[in-house]
C-alpha positions in Angstrom: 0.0 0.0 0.0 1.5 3.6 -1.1 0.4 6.7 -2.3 -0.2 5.6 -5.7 -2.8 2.6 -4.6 -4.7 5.5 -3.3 -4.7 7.8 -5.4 -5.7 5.4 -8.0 -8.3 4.4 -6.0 -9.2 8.3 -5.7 -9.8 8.3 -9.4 -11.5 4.9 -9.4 -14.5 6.3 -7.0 -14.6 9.4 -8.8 -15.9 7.3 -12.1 -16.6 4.2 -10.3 -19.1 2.6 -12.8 -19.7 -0.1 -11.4 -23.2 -2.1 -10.3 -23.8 -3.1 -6.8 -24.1 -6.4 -7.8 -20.6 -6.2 -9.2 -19.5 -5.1 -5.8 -21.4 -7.6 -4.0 -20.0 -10.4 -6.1 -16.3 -8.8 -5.7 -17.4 -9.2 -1.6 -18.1 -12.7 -1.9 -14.8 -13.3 -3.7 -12.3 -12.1 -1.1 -15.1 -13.0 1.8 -11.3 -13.9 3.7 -11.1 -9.8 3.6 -14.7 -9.0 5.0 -13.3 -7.6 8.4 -10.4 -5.6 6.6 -11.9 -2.8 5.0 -8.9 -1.1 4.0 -7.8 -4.6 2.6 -11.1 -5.0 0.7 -10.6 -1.6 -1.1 -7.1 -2.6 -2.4 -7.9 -5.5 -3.4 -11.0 -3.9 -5.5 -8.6 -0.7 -6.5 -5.9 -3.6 -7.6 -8.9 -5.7 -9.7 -9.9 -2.2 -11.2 -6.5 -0.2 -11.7 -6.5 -1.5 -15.8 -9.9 0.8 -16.8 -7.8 3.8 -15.4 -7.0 6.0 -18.5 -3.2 6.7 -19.1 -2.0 9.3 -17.9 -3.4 8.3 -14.4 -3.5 11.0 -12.0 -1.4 8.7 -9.7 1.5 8.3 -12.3 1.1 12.5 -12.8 1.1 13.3 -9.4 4.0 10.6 -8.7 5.9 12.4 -11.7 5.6 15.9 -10.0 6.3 14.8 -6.5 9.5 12.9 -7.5 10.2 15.7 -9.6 10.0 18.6 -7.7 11.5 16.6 -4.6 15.0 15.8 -6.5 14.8 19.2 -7.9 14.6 20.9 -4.3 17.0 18.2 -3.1 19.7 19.2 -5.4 18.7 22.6 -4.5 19.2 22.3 -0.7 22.5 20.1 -1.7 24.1 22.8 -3.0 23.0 25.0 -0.7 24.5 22.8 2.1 27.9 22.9 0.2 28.1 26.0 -0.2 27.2 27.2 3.6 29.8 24.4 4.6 32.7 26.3 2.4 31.6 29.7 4.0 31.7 28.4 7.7 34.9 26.9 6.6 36.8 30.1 4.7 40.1 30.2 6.0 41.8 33.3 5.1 45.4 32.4 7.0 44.9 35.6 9.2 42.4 34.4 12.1 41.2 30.3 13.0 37.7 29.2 11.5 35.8 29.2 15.0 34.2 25.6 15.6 30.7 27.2 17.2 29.3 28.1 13.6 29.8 24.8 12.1 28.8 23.2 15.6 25.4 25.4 15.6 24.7 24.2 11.7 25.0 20.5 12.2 24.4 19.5 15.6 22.0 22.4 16.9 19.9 23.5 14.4 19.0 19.9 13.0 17.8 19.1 16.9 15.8 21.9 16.6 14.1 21.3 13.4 13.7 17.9 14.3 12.0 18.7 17.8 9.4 20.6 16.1 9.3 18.3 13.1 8.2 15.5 16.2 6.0 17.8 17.4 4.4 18.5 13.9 4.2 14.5 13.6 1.5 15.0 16.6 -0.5 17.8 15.1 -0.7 16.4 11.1 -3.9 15.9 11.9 -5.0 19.4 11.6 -5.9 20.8 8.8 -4.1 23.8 9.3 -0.6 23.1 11.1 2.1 25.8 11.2 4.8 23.9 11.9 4.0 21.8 9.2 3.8 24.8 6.6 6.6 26.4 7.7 8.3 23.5 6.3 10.6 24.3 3.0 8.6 21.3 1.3 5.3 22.8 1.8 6.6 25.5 -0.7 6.4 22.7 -3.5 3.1 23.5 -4.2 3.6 26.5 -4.7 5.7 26.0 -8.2 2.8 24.4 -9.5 1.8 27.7 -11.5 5.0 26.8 -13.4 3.3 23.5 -14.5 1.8 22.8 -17.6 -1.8 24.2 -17.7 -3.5 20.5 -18.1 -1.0 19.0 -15.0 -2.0 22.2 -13.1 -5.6 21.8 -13.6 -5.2 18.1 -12.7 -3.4 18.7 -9.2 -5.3 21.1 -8.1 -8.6 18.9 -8.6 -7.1 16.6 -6.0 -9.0 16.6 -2.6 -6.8 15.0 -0.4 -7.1 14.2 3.3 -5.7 17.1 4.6 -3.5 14.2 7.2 -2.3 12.7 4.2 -1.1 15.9 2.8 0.8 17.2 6.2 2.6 13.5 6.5 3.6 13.9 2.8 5.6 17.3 3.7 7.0 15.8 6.4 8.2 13.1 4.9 10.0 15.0 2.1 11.1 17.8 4.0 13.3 15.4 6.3 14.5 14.3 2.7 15.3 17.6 1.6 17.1 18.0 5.0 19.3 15.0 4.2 20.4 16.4 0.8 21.4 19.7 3.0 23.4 18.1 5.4 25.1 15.5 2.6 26.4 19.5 1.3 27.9 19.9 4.3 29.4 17.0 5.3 30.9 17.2 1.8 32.3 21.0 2.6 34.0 19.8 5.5 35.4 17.0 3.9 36.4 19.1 0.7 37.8 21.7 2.7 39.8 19.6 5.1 41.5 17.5 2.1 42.6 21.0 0.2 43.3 23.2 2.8 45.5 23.2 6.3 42.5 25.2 8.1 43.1 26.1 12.4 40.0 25.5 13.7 39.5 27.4 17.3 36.7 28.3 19.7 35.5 31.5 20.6 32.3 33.3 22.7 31.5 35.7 24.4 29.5 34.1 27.1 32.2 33.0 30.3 32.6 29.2 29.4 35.9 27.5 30.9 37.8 25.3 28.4 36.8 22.3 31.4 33.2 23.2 31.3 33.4 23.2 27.8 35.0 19.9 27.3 32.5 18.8 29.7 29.8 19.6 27.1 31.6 18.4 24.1 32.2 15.2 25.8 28.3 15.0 26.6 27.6 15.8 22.7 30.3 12.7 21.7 28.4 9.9 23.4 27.6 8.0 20.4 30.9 8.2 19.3 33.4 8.2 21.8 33.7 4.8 23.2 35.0 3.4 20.0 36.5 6.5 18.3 38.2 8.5 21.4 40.8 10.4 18.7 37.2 12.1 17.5 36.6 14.0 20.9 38.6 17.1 21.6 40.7 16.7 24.4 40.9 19.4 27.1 44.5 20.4 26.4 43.1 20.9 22.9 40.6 23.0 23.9 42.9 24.7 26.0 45.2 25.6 23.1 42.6 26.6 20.9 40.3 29.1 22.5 40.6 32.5 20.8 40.7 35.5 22.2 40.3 38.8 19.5 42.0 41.4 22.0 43.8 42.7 19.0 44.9 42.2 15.1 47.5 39.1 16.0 46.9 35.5 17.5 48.2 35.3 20.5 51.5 33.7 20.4 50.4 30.6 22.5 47.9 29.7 19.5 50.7 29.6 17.2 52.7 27.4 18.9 50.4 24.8 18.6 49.1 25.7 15.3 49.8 21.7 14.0 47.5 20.9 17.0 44.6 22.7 15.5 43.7 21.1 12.8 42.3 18.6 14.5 39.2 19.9 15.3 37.9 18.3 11.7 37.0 14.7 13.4 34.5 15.9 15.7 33.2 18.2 13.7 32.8 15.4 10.7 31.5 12.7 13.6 29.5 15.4 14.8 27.7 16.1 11.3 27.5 12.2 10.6 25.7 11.4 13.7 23.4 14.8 14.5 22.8 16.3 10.9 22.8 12.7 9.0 22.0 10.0 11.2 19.4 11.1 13.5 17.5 12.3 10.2 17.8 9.3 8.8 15.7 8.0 11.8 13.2 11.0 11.3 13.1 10.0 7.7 12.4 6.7 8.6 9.7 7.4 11.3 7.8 9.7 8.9 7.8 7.2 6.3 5.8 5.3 8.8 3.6 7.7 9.6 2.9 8.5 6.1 1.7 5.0 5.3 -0.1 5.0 8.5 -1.8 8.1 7.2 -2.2 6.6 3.6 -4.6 3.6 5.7 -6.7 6.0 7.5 -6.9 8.0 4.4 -8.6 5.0 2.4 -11.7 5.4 4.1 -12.1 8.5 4.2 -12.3 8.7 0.3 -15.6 10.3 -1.1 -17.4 7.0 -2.0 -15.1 4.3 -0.1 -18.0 3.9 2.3 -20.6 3.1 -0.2 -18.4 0.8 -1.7 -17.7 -1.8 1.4 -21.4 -1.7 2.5 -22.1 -2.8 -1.3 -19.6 -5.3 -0.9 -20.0 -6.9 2.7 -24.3 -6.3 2.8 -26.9 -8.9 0.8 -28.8 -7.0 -2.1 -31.7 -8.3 -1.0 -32.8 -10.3 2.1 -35.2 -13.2 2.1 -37.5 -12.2 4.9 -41.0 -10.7 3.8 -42.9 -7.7 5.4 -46.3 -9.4 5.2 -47.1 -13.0 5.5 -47.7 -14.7 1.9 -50.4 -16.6 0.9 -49.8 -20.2 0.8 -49.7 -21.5 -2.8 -52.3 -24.5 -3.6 -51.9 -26.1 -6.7 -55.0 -26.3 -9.1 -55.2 -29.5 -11.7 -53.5 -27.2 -14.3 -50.6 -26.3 -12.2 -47.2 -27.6 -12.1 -47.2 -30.3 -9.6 -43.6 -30.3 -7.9 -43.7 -27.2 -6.1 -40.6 -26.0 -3.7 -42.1 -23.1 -1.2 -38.6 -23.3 1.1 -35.4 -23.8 -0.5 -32.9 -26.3 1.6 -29.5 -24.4 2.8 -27.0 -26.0 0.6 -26.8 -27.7 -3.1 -24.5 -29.7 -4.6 -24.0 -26.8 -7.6 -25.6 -23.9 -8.9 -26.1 -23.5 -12.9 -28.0 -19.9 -14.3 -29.3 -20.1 -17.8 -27.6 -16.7 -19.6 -26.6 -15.5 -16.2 -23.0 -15.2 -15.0 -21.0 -16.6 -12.6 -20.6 -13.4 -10.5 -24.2 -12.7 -10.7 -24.7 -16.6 -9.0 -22.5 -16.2 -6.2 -24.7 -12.9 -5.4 -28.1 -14.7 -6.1 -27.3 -17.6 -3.2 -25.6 -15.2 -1.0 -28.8 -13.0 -1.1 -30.8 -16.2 -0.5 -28.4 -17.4 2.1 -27.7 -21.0 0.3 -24.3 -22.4 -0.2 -22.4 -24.5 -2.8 -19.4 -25.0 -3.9 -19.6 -24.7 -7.6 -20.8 -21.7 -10.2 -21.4 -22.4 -13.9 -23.1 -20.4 -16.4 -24.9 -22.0 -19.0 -27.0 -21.3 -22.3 -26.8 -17.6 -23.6 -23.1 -17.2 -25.4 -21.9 -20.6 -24.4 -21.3 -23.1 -27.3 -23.1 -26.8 -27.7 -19.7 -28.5 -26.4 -19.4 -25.9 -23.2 -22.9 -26.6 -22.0 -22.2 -30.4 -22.6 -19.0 -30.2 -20.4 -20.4 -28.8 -18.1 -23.5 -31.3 -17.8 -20.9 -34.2 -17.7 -19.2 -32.2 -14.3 -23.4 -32.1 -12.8 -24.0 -34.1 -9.8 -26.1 -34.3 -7.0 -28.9 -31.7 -6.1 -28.4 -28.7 -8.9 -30.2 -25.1 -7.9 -31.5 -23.3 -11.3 -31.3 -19.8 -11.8 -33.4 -18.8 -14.7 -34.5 -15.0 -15.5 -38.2 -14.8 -14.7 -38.9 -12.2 -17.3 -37.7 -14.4 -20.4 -40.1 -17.4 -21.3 -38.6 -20.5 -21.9 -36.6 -21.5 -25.0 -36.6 -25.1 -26.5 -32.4 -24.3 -26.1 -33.4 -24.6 -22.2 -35.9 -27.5 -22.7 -33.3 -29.7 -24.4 -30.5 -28.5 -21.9 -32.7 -29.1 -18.9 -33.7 -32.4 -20.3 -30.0 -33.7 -20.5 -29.1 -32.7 -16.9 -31.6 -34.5 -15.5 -29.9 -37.5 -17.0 -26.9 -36.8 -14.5 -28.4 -35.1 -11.2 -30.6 -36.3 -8.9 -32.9 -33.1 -8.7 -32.9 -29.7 -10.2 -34.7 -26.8 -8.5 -35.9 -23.6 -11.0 -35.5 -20.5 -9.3 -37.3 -17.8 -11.5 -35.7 -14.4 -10.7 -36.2 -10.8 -11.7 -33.8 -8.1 -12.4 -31.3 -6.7 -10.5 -32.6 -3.3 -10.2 -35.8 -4.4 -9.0 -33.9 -6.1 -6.3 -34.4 -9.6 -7.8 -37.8 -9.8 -7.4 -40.1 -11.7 -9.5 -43.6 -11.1 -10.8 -46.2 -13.8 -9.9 -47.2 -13.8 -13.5 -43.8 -14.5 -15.0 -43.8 -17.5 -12.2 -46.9 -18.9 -14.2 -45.4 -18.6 -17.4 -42.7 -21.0 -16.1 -44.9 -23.4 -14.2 -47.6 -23.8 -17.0 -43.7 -24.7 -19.0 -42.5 -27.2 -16.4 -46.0 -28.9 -16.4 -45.8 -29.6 -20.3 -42.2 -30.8 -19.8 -43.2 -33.3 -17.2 -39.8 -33.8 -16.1 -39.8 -35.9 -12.7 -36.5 -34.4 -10.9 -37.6 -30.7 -12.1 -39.0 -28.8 -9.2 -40.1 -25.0 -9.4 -39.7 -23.0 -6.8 -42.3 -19.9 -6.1 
């Protein structure tokens, strides 16, 4: 399940065509799936997915997500690179002071990612500012630079405004990634081409111990196993800077060689806080998106409609007055069924499909095992076949409003060479719920009784 399965199931409602009884039968298919909903609609969105029309708005709207994500990515990319080189700019006159880089890639992605968790929380709102302050919220806005058709396309979408919030999220910890990749790939640049001092310098009263002290606390992930990464204290020591005039002080240059090697914890720093841990926020929002794509499913304009026509009977076998009970006269068909029994061997339907079967017992509540259409397109040998596979007690569906053919007389004739009984089920149509006129019953019993057939029995 993903964004395309439902947005392709967006576009299926929006022109669903098809008949209740079409839904009902699809029901009775994957009846494994009746107490998962949002498994029941992608299973019918999967069945249906071919009589989408190419484009489909899910490959469009894939296309301009992918596209404007990689473009913004290469965008924040560069942008990463090039803050990293001007954090970095070492002119030989003064050190390149460690705080700047340190805020950029350990402190401001632990704040963007604090209130990125606490927009995880509110993406349920329709209208969440820490969710539109996001860069990747902007993304929409380049649509006016789309093609007119695309435009019109997009903008037609009405998405669940949870969906849309986890979808920002999501790519705006991407975009993030690609910003941090740019510095990481600053500091590394700049390190390999040029032999930078790196010192420390602020104006609040920090001790180079308490300072260590918090460095130390910042390295725990790292430290155990890659000590040489951790500034020391007599680093630190050597390599706070004091701008009391136009020259370092001559302590600082004595251990220039020792200042370079700032560059560890500042790369470990950028791996872990700037890359790592947003590689875990990517991760988490790509959870919460799907989770957002299943909750989204059902609130689609027309999902509703579509599981209670799949999981509820068309039509129910209880009456709302008490019929009259049928007695025969001399010119009446003699085998009369008023109650039909709750299972059969098979179930055949003259010109009536398979699909439309499995709905006719369901609605009746009777059970079998086996489906076949027969008569209508099916060829001499099919219907022949099919007779040879007849067993047992057979239930008949026949449509009610058609009179019997001499096709169906000779049919009917052969499969009661192979079957112990056969039961004729008149029916009407769908739209009238299935229900049958008590004339078109007659037309069929006054037929049965000229037939004379022994295992034929008509039920009214």
């Amino acid at each position: 399940m993903n964004l395309k399965s439902y947005l392709n199931l967006y576009e299926l409602l929006e022109s669903d065509t098809s008949s209740r009884e079409e839904n009902r039968a699809f029901g009775l298919a994957h009846v494994l799936l009746k107490n998962k909903p949002i498994d029941q609609l992608v299973a019918w969105q999967k069945e249906h997915v071919s009589t989408i029309k190419k484009p489909s708005l899910s490959d469009t709207f894939s296309s301009y997500l992918y596209g404007m994500t990689l473009t913004l990515g290469i965008v924040a990319f560069v942008v990463g690179l090039f803050s990293g080189i001007g954090l970095l700019a070492y002119s030989g006159h003064e050190p390149v002071n460690v705080i700047y880089f340190m805020a950029m890639v350990v402190f401001f992605p632990l704040l963007t990612m604090s209130l990125t968790i606490v927009s995880m929380f509110r993406a349920n709102q329709a209208q969440s500012l820490l969710v539109h302050i996001s860069p990747a919220f902007w993304m929409e806005k380049i649509l006016s630079f789309l093609p007119n058709k695309m435009q019109i396309n997009l903008k037609n979408i009405r998405m669940n405004p949870l969906l849309l919030n986890w979808v920002i999220i999501k790519r705006s910890q991407m975009i993030a990634l690609f910003f941090s990749l740019g510095l990481l790939l600053a500091l590394l640049g700049m390190v390999v081409t040029k032999d930078i001092a790196f010192a420390w310098s602020t104006t609040l009263s920090i001790t180079p111990e308490s300072f260590h002290t918090f460095l130390d606390t910042l390295a725990f992930a790292w430290r155990d196993f890659l000590p040489s990464a951790v500034p020391s204290l007599e680093l630190i020591e050597h390599s706070q800077y004091f701008r009391l005039g136009d020259k370092l002080s001559e302590e600082m240059i004595h251990h220039a060689s020792q200042l370079g090697q700032w560059w560890k914890f500042l790369a470990m720093a950028t791996l872990f806080y700037a890359l790592f841990l947003r590689l875990v926020m990517f991760m988490i929002s790509s959870i919460g998106l799907n989770y957002a794509i299943k909750k989204s499913f059902l609130t689609l304009n027309g999902a509703g409609k579509l599981l209670r026509e799949m999981n509820e009977p068309i039509i129910t076998t209880r009456a709302t007055n008490d019929e009259d009970i049928f007695v025969p006269n001399a010119q009446s068909y003699g085998q009369i069924l008023h109650q039909l029994d709750a299972s059969y061997d098979l179930v055949q339907g003259w010109a009536i499909s398979k699909e439309q079967l499995v709905v006719l017992t369901d609605s009746i509540h009777v059970i079998a095992p086996q489906f076949f259409e027969v008569g209508g397109s099916n060829t001499f040998e099919e219907d022949n076949e099919i007779i040879s596979k007849s067993h047992g007690e057979v239930l008949f569906f026949v449509k009610g409003w058609e009179p019997p053919t001499m096709d169906f007389a000779d049919y009917l004739k052969e499969l009661t060479l192979k079957v112990d009984k056969v039961v004729i089920v008149p029916v009407g149509t769908v739209e009238n719920h299935y229900e049958i006129k008590q004339s078109a019953i007659d037309v069929w019993d006054r037929k049965l009784s000229q037939m004379n057939e022994k295992k034929v029995w008509l039920k009214r």
